[in-house]
C-alpha positions in Angstrom: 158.3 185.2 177.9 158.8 184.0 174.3 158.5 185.6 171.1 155.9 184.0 168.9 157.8 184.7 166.1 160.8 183.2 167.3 159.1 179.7 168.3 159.6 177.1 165.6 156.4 176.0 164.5 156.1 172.1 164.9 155.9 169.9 162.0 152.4 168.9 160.4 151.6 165.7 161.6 149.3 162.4 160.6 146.7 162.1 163.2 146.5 158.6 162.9 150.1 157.9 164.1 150.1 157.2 167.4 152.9 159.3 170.1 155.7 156.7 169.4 155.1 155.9 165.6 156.7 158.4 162.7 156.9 158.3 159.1 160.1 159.7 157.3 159.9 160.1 154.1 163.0 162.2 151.8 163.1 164.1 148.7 166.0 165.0 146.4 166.4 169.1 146.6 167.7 169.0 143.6 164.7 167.6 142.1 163.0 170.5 143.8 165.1 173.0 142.4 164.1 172.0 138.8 160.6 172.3 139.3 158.6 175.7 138.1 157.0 177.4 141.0 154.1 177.6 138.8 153.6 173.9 138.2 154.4 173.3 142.2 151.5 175.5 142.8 149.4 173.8 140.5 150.0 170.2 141.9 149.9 171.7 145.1 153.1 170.9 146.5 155.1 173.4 147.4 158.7 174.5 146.5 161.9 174.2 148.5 161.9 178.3 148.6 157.7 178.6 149.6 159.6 176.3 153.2 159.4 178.7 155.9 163.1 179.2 157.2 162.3 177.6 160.4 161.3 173.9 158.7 164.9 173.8 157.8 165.9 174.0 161.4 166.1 171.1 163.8 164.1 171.4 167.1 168.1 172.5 168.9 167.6 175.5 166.0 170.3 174.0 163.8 170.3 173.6 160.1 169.6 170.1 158.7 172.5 168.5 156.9 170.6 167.8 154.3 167.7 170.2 153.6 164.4 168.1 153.1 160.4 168.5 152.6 158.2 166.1 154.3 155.1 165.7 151.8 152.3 163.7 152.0 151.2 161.4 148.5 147.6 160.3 148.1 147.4 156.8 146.5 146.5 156.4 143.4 143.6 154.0 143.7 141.8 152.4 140.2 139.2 154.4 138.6 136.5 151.9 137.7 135.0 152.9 134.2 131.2 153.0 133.5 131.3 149.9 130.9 132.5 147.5 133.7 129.3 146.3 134.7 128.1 146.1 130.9 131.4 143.9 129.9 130.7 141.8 133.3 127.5 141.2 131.9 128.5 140.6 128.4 131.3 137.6 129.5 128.3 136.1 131.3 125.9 136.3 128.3 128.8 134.5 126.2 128.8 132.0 129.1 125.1 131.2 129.2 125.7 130.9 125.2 128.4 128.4 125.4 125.8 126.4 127.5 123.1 126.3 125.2 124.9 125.5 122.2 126.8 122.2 124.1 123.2 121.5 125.0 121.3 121.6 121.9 124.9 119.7 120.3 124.1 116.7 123.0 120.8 116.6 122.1 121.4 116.4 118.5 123.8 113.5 118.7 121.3 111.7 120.9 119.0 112.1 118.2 121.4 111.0 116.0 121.9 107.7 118.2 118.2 107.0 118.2 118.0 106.7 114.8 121.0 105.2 113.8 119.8 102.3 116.2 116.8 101.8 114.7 117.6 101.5 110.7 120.6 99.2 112.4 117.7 97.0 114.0 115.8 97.2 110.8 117.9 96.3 108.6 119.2 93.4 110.9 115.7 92.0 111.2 115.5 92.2 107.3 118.5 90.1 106.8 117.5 87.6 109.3 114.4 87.2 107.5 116.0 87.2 104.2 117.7 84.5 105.4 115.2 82.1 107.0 113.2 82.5 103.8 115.9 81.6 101.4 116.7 78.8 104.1 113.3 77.2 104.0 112.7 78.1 100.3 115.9 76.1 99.4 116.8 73.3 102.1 112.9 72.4 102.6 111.9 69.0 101.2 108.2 69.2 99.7 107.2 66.4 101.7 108.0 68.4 105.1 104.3 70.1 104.8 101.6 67.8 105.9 99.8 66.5 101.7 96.4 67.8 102.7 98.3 71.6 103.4 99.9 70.9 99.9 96.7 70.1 98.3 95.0 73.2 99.7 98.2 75.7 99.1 98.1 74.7 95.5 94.0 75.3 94.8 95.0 78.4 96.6 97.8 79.6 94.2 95.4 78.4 91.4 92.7 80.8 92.5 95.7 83.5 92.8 96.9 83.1 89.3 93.3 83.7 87.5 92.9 87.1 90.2 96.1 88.1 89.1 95.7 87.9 85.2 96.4 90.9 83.2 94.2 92.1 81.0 95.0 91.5 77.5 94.8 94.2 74.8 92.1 94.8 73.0 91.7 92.3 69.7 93.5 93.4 66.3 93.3 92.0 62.9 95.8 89.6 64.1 93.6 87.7 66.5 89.6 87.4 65.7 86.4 87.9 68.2 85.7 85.3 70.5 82.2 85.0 71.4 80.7 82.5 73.9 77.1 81.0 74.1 76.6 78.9 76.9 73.5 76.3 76.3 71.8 76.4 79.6 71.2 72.9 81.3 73.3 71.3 78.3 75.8 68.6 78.9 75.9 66.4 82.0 74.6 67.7 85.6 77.1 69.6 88.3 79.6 66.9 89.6 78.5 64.3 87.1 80.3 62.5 84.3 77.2 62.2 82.1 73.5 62.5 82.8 70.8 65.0 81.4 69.6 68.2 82.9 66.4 68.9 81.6 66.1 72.3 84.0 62.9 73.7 84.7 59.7 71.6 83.5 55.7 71.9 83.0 54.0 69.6 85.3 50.4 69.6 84.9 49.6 67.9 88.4 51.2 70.5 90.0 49.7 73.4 88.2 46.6 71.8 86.5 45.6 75.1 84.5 48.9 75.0 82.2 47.6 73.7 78.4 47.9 69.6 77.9 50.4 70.5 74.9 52.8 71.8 77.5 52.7 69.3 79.9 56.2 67.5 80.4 58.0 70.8 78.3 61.5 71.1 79.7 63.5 74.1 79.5 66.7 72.1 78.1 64.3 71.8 74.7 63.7 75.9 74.5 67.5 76.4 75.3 68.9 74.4 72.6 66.0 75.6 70.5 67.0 79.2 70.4 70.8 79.1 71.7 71.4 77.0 68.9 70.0 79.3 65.9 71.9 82.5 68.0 75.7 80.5 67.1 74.8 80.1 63.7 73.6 83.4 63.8 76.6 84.6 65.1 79.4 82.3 63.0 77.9 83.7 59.9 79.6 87.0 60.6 82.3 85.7 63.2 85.4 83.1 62.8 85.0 82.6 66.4 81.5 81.4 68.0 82.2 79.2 70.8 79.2 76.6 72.0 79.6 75.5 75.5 77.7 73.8 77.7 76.2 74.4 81.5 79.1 73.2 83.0 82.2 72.7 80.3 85.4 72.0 81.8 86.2 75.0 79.3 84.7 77.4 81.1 87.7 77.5 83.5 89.7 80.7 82.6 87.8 81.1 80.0 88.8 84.6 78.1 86.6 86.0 75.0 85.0 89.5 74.2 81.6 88.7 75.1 80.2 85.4 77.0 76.0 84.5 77.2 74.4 82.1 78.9 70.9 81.5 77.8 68.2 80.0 80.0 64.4 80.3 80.2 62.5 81.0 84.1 60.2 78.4 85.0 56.7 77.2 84.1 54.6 79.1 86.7 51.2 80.2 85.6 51.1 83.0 88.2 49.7 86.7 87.6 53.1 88.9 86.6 55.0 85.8 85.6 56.0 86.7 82.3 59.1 89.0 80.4 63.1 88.1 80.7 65.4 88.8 83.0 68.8 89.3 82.7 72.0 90.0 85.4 75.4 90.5 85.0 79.3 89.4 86.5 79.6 92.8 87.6 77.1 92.0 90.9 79.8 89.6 91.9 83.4 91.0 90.9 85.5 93.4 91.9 87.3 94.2 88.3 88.0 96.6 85.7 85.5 94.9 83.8 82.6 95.9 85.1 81.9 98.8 83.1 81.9 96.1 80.1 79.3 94.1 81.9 77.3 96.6 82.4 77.7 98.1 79.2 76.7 94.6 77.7 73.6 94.0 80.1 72.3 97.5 78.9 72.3 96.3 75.1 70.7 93.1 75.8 68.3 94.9 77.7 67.0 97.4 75.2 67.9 94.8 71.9 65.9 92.2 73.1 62.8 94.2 74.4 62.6 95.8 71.1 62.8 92.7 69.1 60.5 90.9 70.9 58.0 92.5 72.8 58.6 91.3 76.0 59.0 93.3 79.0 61.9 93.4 81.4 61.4 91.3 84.5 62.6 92.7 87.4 63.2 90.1 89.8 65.9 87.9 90.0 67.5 84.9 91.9 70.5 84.1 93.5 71.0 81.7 90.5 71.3 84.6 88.3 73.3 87.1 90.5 75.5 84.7 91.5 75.7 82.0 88.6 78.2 79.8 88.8 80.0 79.9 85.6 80.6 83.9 86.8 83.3 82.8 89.3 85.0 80.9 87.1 85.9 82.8 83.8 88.7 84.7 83.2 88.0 88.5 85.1 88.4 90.0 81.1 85.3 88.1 80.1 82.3 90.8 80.0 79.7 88.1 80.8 75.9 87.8 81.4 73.4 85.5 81.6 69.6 85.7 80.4 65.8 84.1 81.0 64.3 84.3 77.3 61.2 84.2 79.7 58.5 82.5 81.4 57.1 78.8 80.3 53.9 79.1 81.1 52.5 82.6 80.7 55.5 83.6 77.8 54.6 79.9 76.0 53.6 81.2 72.8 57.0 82.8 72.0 58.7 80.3 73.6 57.5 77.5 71.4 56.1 79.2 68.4 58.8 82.1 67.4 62.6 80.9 69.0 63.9 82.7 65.6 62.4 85.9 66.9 64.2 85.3 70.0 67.3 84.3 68.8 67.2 87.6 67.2 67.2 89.4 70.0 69.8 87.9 72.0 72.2 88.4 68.9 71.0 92.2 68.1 72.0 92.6 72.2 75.0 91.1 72.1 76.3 93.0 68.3 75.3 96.3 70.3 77.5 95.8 72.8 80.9 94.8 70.6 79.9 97.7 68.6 80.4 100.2 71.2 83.6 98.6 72.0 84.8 99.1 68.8 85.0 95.0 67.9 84.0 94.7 64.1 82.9 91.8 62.8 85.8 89.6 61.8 
């Protein structure tokens, strides 16, 4: 029977070699030797004299040549810190990032693209019309438009040029007041050479109760009658008193401080016939002017009603709101036109008292250029 003590303990080995595998591994003694007990024990590895005298022995119970330790070494394996994950996450935020800003860069030079092709079209379009124009404005012959087209393009710049007219300053001592005094029915009818227009006239067999010593009295004869004592009137204060008739070729353009067209409404012995009537340029113009007109209609209005008694007539015609010679001045012109009143029921005053009248159409029309600030000159 054997000792326990004297059987050699067998070596420690690694389960998971199988019966014919081994592992050798060797250590320097003298590396051993060096080491402090203390720091073996710490590391837990034990020294070269903590080996039990049997481990130097072979299994025959001879000493090893060499004396030797087997040990076994845990791998050191990679300690993974706790801001890993965060600078995982932190590359993939850069990522994402890097994405965006090539996105919104792409869609900026789109942009860019879009409207760098349309000021390229635009400004090629311009050119080729440039071009074209200056082609047919320079290489055209006049004669290439049909004559009737010519003759209509050029009433139509005509009409352009007196829209387009500036208005002049207001006058100075350097250039006088022009006043204009249009002698309704005077000179030769519309679209004639010469002629009379005698305008309205009493007609006894139509209206049988108008007095014998009317019968036959044309308007004309009332116009000229009173028209003609307002320019002399006028001229003895003013250099410039211009007479013009219904439908003078001067009337075209025309351009003075004040223009009035005197007239007198028809011989109708009705109820309510009777008074003046007045209208103004402004009812058919768009223009700065039209605060002069209807500065210049309200003078007349209360001038004339003062100085002779007559009332104001409401009602008015197409012929008045829309008198001809309105279209054709110059758009500077304050101008109005006024019906001294009725022939038959305003006769008295009509036939008997035309300075009176005259009168009243100048005190209207002084009103007016004095609140423009026009003195007499």
């Amino acid at each position: 029977m054997t000792n326990d003590a004297d059987q050699v303990p067998n070596p420690p080995t690694d389960p998971t070699l199988d019966d014919d595998d081994f592992e050798v591994r060797t250590v320097d003694t003298g590396e051993f030797a060096a080491i402090d007990p203390e720091d073996a024990v710490a590391a837990d590895a034990p020294t070269i004299d903590e080996v039990a005298p049997a481990q130097r022995l072979s299994p025959e119970g001879d000493e090893w040549d060499d004396d030797f330790t087997a040990i076994t070494v845990e791998p050191e394996l990679p300690v993974r810190t706790p801001d890993q994950p965060r600078r995982r996450a932190t590359a993939s935020q850069r990522r994402k990032a890097r994405q965006a800003l090539r996105a919104r860069r792409r869609q900026q030079q789109k942009e860019i693209r879009v409207w760098a092709s349309s000021l390229r079209s635009l400004l090629t379009i311009s050119f080729a019309a440039v071009t074209i124009s200056t082609i047919f404005s320079v290489w055209t012959k006049p004669t290439f438009l049909p004559e009737r087209f010519r003759s209509e393009l050029a009433q139509v710049r005509a009409t352009q040029q007196v829209l387009n007219y500036q208005p002049t300053d207001l006058p100075t001592a350097s250039r006088p007041v022009r006043i204009g005094i249009i002698i309704g029915h005077s000179g030769p009818p519309a679209g004639a050479d010469e002629g009379r227009d005698p305008g309205a006239t009493c007609d006894r067999s139509i209206y049988p109760e108008i007095p014998a010593q009317f019968d036959g009295w044309e308007e004309l004869t009332i116009n000229e009658s009173v028209g003609g004592r307002v320019i002399d009137i006028l001229r003895a204060d003013y250099t410039q008193v211009d007479r013009l008739e219904e439908y003078d070729d001067d009337l075209l353009n025309y351009e003075a401080d004040v223009l009035v067209s005197i007239h007198t409404n028809y011989c109708l012995p009705r109820e309510g016939a009777t008074g003046f009537n007045v209208a103004s340029a402004a009812d058919v113009r768009a223009s700065p002017m039209r605060g002069k007109d209807d500065r210049l209609l309200n003078c007349m209005v209360s001038q004339y009603e003062e100085i002779t008694d007559l009332p104001l007539h409401t009602g008015t015609t197409r012929d008045m709101t829309e008198y001809h010679a309105f279209f054709k001045i110059n758009p500077v012109t304050p101008a109005m036109i006024i019906e001294l009143g009725f022939m038959a029921n305003d006769n008295e005053i009509l036939a008997n008292d035309p300075e009176r009248l005259a009168q009243g159409v100048v005190a209207g029309i002084e009103c007016y250029l004095e609140t423009e600030g026009l003195a007499a000159r």
